[in-house]
Every structure is written in structure tokens, then in C-alpha cells.
C-alpha positions, 0 to 999 in steps of 0.5 A: 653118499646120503640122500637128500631127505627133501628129495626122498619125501615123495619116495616116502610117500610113494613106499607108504602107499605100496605098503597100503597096496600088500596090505591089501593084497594080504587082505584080499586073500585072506578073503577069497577075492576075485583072482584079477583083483589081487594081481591088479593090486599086486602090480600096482604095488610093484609098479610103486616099489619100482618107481620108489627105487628109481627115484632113490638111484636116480637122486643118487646118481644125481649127487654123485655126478654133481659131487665129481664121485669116484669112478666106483660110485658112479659103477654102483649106482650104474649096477643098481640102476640095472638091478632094476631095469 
């Protein structure tokens, strides 16, 4: 199954930011900063890496439904929607 890439911008554009949010967690390290800080900036990005496979499960599972998928897509989008939870 492929995803919609018109769906998957705002994906994108959130994955984008997570990679801005290591990237500064790798910075602040680097650079002794306050302990609170980088676990503040860690959970951001973990937040943002989740919503980001939230939303690509759930265009999947979307499309899936709609085309009248196999029962064995629907289970697999069903175990990696769980993966995440």
C-alpha cells in the first residue's frame, strides 16, 4: 500500500522538525547544558516521532479500509498501530 504523498506533508514537515529537535539534543550535550533542558528537548522530539507514525498508521489504515484491504493488511497495520501505543 502506498501513501497518499499529499497526506504524508504535514508528516514531513513534522519528522523535519524532530530532526531539528536531536539535533539540538546532540548540541546541548555537546555543550554541558542543564540536564532539564535536554530531556525537555528529548521528549519534544519523541513526542514529534510518534505523532509522525501515528499519522502515517493512520492514512494507512484509512486507505486500507476504503480499498476493502485484505484481512492481512488490515492485522498489520492493527500490529504496528500497537507497536506504537
Amino acid at each position: 500500500m502506498e501513501l497518499d504523498p499529499a497526506d504524508m506533508k504535514p508528516v514531513i514537515n513534522r519528522l523535519r522538525r524532530a530532526q531539528g529537535q536531536l539535533a539540538a539534543v546532540t548540541r546541548m550535550l555537546e555543550e554541558g547544558e542543564d540536564c532539564k533542558l535536554v530531556v525537555q528537548q528529548l521528549s519534544a522530539a519523541s513526542k514529534a516521532l510518534d505523532r509522525a507514525g501515528f499519522a502515517i498508521i493512520a492514512s494507512g489504515m484509512e486507505q486500507c479500509f476504503a480499498e476493502g484491504g485484505e484481512p492481512s493488511e488490515r492485522e498489520t497495520m492493527e500490529k504496528l498501530f500497537l507497536s506504537l501505543a
